[in-house]
N, CA, C and O atoms as a printed pandas DataFrame, in Angstrom:
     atom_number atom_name residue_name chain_id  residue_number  x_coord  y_coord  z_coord
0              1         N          UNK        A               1   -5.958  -69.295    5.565
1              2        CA          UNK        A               1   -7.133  -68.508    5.275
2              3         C          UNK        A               1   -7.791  -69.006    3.995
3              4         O          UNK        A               1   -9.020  -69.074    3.994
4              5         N          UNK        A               2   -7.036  -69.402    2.782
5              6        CA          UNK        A               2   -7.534  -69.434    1.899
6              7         C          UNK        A               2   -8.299  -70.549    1.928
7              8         O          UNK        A               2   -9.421  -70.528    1.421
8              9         N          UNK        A               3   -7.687  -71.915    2.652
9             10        CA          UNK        A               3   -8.137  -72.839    2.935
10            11         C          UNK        A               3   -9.696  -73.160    2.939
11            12         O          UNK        A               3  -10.511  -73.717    2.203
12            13         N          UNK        A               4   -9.660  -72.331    4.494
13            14        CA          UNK        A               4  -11.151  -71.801    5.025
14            15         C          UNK        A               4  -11.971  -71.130    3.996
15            16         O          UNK        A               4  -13.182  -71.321    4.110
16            17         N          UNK        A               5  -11.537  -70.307    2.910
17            18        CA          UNK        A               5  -12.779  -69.758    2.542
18            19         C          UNK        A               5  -13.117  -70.847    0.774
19            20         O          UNK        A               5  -13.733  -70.649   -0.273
20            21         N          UNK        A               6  -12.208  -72.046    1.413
21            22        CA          UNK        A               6  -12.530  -72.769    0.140
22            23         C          UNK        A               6  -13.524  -73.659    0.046
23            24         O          UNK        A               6  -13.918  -74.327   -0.910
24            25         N          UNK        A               7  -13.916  -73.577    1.264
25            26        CA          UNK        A               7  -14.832  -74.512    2.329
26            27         C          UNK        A               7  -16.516  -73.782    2.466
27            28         O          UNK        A               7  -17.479  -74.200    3.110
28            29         N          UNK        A               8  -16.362  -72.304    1.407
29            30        CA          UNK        A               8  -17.488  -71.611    0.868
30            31         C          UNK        A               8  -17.290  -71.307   -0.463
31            32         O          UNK        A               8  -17.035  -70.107   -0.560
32            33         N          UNK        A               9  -17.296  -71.937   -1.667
33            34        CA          UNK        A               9  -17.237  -71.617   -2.944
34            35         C          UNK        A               9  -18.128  -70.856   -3.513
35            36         O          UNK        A               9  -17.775  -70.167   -4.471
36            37         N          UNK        A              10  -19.854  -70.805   -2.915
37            38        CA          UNK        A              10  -20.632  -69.269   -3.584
38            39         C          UNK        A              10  -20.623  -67.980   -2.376
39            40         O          UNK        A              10  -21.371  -67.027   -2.595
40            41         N          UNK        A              11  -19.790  -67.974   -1.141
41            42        CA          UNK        A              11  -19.552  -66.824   -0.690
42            43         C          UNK        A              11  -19.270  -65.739   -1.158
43            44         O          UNK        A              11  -18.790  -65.897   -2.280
44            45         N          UNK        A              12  -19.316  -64.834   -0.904
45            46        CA          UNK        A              12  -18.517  -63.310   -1.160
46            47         C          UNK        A              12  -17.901  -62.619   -0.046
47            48         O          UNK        A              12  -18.438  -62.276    1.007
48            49         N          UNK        A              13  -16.393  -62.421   -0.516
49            50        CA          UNK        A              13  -15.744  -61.696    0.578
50            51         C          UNK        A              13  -15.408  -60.434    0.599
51            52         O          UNK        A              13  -15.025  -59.981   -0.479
52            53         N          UNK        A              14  -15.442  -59.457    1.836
53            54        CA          UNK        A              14  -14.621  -58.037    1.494
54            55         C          UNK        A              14  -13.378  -58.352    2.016
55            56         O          UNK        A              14  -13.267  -59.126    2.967
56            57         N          UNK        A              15  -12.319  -57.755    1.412
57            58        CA          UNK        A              15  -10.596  -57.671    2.116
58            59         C          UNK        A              15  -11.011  -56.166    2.129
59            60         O          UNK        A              15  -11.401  -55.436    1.217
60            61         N          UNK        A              16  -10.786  -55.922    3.550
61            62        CA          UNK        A              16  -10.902  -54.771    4.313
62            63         C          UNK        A              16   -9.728  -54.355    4.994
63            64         O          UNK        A              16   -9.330  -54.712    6.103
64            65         N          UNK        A              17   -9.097  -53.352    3.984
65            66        CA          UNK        A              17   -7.605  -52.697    4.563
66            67         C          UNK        A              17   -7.748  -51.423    5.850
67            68         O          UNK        A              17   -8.656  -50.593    5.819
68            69         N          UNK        A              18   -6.974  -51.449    6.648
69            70        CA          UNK        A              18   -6.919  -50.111    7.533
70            71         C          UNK        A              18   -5.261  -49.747    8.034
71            72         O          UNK        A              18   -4.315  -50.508    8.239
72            73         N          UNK        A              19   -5.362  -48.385    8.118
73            74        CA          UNK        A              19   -4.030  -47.937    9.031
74            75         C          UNK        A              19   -4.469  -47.177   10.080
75            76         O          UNK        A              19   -5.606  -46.754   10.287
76            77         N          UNK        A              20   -3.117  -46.989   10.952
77            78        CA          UNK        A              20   -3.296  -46.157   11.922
78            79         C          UNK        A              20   -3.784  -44.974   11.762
79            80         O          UNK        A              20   -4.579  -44.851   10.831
80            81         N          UNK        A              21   -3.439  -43.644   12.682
81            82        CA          UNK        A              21   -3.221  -41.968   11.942
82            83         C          UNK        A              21   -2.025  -41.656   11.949
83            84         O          UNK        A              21   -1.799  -40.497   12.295
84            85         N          UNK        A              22   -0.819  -42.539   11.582
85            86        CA          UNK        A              22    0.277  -41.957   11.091
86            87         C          UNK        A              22    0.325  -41.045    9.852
87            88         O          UNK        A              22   -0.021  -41.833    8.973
88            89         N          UNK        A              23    0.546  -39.841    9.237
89            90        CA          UNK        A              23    0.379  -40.030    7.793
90            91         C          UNK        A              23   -0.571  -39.186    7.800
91            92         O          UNK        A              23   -1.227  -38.777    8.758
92            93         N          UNK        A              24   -0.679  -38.779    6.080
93            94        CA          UNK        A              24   -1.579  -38.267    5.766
94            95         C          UNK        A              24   -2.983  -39.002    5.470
95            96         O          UNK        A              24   -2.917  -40.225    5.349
96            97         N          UNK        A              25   -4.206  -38.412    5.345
97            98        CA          UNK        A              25   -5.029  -38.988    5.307
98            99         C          UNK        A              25   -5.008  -39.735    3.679
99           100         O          UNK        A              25   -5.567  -40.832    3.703
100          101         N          UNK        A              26   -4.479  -39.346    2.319
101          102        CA          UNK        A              26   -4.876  -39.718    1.142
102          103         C          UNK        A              26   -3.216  -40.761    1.366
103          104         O          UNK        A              26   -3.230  -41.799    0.704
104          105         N          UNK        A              27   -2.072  -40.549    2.107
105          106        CA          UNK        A              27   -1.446  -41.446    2.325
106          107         C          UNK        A              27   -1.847  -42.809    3.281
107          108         O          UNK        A              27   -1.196  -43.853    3.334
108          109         N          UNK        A              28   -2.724  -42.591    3.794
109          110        CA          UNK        A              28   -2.971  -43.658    4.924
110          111         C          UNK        A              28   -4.359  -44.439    3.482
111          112         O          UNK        A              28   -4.396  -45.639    3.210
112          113         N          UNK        A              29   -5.058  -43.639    2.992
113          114        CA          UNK        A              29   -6.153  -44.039    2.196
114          115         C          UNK        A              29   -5.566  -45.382    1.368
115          116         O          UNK        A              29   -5.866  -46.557    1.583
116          117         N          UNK        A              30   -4.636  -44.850    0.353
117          118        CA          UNK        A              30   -3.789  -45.878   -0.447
118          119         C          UNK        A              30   -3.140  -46.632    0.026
119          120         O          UNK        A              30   -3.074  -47.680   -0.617
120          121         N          UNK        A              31   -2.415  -46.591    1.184
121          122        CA          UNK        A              31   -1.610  -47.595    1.723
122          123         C          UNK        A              31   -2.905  -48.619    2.180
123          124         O          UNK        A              31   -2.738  -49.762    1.756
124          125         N          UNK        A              32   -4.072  -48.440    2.907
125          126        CA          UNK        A              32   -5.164  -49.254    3.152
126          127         C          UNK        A              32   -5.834  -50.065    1.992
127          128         O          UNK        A              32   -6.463  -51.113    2.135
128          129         N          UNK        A              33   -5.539  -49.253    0.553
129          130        CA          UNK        A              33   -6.094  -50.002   -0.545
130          131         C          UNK        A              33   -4.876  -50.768   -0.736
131          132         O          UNK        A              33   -5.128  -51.815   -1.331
132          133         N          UNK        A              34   -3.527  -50.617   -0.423
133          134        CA          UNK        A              34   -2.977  -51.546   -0.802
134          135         C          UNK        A              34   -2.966  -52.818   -0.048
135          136         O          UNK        A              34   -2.772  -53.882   -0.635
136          137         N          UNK        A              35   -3.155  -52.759    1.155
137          138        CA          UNK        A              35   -2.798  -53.420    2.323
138          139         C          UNK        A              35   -4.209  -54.800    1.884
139          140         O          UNK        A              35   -4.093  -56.004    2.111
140          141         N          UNK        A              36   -5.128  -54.277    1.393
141          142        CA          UNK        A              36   -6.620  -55.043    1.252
142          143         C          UNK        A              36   -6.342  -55.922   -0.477
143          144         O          UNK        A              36   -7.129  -56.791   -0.852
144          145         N          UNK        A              37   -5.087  -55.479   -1.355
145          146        CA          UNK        A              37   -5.174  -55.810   -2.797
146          147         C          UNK        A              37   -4.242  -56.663   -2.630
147          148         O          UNK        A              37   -4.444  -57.751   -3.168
148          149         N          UNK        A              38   -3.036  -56.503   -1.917
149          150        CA          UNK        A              38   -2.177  -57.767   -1.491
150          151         C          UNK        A              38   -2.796  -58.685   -0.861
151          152         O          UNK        A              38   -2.537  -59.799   -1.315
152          153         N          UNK        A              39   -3.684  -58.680    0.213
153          154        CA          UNK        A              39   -4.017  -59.968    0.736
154          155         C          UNK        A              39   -5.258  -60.398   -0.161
155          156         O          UNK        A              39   -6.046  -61.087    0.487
156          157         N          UNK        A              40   -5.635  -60.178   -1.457
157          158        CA          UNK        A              40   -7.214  -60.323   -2.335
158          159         C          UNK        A              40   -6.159  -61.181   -3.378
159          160         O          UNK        A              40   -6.532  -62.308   -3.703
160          161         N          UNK        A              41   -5.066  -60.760   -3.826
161          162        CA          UNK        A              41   -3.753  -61.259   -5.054
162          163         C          UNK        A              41   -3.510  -62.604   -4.008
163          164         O          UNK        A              41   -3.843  -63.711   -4.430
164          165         N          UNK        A              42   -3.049  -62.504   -2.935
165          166        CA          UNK        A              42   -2.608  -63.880   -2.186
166          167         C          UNK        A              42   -3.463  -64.694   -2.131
167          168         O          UNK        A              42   -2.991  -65.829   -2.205
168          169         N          UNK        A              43   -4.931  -64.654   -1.996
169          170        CA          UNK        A              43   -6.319  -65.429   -2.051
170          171         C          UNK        A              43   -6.305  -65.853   -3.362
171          172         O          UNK        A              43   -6.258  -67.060   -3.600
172          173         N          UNK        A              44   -6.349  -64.853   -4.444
173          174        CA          UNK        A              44   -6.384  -65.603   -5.722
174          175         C          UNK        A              44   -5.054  -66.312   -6.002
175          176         O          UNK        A              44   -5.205  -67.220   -6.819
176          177         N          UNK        A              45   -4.344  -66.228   -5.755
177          178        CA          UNK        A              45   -3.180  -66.945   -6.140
178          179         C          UNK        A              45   -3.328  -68.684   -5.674
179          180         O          UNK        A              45   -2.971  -69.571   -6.449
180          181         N          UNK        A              46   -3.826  -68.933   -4.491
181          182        CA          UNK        A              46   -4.677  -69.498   -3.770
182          183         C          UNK        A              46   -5.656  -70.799   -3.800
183          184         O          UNK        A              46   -5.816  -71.886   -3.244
184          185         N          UNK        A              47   -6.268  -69.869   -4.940
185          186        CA          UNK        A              47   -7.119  -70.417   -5.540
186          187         C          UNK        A              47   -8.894  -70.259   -5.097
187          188         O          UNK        A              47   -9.757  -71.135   -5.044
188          189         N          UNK        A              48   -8.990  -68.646   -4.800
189          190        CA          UNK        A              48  -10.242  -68.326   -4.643
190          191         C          UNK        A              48  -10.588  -67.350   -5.751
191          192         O          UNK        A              48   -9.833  -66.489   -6.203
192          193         N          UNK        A              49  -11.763  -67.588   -6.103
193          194        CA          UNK        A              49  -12.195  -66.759   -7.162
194          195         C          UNK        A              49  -12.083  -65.657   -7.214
195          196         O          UNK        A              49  -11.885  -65.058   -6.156
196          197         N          UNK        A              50  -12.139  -65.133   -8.099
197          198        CA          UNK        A              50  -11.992  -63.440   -8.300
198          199         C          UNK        A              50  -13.335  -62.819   -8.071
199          200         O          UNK        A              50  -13.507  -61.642   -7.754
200          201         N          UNK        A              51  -14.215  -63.660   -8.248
201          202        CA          UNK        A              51  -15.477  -62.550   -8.089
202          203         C          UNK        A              51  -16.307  -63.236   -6.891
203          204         O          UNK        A              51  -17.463  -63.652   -6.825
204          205         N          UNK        A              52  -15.295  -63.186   -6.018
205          206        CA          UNK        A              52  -16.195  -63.951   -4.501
206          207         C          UNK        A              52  -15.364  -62.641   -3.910
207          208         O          UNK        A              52  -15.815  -61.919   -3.021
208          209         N          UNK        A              53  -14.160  -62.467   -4.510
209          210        CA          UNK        A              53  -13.565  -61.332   -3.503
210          211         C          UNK        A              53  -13.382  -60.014   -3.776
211          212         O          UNK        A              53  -12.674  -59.820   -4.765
212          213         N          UNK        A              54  -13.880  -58.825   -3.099
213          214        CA          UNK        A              54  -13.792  -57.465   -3.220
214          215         C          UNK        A              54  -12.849  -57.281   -2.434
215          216         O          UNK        A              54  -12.813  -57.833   -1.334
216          217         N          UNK        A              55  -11.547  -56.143   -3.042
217          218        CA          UNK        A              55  -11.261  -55.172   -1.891
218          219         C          UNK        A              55  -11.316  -53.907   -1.983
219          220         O          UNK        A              55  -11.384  -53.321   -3.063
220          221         N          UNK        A              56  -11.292  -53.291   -0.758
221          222        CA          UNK        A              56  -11.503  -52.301   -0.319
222          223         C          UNK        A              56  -10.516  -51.313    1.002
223          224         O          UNK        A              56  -10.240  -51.651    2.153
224          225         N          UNK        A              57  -10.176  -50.027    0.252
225          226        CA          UNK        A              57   -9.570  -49.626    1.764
226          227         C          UNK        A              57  -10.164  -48.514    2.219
227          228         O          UNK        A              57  -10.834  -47.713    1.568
228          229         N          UNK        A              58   -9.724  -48.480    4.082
229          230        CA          UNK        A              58  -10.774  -47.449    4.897
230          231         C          UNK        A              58   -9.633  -46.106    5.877
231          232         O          UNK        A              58   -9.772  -45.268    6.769
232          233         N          UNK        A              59   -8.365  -46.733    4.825
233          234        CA          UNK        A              59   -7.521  -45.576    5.654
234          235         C          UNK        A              59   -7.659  -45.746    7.114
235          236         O          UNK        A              59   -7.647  -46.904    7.532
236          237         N          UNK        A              60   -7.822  -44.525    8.176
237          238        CA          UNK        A              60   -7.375  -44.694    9.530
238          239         C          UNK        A              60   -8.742  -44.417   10.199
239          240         O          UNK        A              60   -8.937  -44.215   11.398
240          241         N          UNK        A              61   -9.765  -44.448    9.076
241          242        CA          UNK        A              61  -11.283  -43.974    9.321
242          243         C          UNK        A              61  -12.059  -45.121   10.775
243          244         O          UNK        A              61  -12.904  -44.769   11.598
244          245         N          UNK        A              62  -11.467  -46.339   10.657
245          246        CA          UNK        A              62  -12.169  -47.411   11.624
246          247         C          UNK        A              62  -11.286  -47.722   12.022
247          248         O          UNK        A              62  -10.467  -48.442   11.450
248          249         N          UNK        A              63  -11.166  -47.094   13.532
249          250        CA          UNK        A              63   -9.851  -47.542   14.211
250          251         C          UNK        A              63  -10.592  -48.840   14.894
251          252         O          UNK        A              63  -11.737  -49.011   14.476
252          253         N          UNK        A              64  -10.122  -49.801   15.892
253          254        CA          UNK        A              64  -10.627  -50.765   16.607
254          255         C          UNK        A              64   -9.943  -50.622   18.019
255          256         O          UNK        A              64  -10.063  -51.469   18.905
256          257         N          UNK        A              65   -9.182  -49.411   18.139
257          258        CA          UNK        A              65   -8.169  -49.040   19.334
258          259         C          UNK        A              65   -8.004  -47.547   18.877
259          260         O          UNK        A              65   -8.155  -46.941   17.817
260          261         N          UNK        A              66   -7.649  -47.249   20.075
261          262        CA          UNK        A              66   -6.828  -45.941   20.101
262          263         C          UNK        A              66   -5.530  -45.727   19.200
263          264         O          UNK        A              66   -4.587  -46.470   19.471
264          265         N          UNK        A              67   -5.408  -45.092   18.481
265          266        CA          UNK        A              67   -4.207  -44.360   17.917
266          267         C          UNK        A              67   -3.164  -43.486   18.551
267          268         O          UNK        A              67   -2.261  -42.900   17.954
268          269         N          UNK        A              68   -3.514  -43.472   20.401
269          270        CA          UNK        A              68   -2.510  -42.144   21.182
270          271         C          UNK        A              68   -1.217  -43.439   22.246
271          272         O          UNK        A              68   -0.377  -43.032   23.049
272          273         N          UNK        A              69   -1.479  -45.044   21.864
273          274        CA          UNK        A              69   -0.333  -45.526   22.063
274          275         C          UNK        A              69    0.329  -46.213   21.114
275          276         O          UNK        A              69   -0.154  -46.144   19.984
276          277         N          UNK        A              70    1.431  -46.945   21.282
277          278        CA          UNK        A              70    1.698  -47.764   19.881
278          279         C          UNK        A              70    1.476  -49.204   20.001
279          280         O          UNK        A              70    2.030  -49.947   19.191
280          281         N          UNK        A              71    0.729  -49.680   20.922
281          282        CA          UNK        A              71   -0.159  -51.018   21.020
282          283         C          UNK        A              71   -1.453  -50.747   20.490
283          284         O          UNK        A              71   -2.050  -51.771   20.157
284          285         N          UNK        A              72   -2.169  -49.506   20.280
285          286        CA          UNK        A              72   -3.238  -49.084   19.926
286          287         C          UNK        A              72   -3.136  -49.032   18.421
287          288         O          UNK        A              72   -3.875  -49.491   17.550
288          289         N          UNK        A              73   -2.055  -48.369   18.364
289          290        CA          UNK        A              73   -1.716  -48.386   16.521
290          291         C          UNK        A              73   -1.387  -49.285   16.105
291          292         O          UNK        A              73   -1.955  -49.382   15.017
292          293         N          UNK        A              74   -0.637  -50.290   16.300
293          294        CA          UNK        A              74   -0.045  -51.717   15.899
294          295         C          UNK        A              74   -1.754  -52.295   14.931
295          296         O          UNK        A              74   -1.943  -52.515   13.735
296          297         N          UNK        A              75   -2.942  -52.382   16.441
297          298        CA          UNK        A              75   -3.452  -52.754   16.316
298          299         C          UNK        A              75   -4.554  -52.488   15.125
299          300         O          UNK        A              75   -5.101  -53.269   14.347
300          301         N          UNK        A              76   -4.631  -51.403   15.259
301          302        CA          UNK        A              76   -5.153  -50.492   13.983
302          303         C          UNK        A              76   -4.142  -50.715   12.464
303          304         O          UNK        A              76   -4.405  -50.271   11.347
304          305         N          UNK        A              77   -3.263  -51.323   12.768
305          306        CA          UNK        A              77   -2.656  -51.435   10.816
306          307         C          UNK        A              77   -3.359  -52.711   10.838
307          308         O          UNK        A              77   -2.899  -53.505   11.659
308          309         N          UNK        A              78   -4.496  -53.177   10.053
309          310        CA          UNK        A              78   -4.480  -54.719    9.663
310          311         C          UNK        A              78   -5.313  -54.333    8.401
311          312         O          UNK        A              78   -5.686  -53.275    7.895
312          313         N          UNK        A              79   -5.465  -55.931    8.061
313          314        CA          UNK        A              79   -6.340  -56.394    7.298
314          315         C          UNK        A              79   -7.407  -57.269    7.609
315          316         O          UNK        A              79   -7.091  -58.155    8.403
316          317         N          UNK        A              80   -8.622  -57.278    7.200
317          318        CA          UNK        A              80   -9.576  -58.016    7.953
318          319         C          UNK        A              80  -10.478  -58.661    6.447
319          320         O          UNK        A              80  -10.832  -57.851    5.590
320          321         N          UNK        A              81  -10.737  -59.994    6.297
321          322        CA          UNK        A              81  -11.453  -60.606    5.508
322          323         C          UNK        A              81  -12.966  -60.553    6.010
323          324         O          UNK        A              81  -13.031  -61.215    7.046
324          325         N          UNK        A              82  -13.665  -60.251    5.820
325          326        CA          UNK        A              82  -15.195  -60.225    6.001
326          327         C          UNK        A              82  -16.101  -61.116    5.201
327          328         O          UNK        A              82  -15.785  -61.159    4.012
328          329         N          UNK        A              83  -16.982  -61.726    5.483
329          330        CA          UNK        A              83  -18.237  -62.685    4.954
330          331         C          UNK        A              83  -19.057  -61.533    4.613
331          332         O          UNK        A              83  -19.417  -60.698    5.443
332          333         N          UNK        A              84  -19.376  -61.503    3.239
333          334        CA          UNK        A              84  -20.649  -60.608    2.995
334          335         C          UNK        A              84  -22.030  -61.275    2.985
335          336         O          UNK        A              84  -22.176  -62.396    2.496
336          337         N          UNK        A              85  -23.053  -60.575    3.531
337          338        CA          UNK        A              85  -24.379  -61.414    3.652
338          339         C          UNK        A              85  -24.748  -61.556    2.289
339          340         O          UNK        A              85  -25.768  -62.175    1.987
């Protein structure tokens, strides 16, 4: 990943954390900010700038699947790097 976004040096990125609805909502909130600050620390470590990358977490607010199986939820814990316009 880091590779790739080295291959845009004046980009800007969001690290966009999410969880399932396991949990509470201010527990699912933080675990999503963490989930988005670990993979932003692994980028800079990396060797991408610090101010190309924001993160951010969205808790269980944007699912991309259902949350009522556990292929649905799997899918819903990630992290997603985004290109900002």
């Amino acid at each position: 990943m880091a590779n790739i976004l080295k291959n845009y040096p004046n980009a800007k990125f969001s690290v966009e954390g999410h969880t399932d609805s396991d949990g509470s909502d201010a527990f699912n909130q933080k675990l999503s900010e963490d989930r988005a600050n670990v993979v932003r620390e692994a980028l800079l470590e990396r060797g991408i700038k610090a101010e190309n990358l924001n993160a951010v977490g969205f808790g269980e607010g944007t699912p991309v699947e259902t949350n009522k199986t556990a292929a649905g939820k799997a899918k819903n814990r990630r992290t997603e790097v985004i290109l900002q316009k």
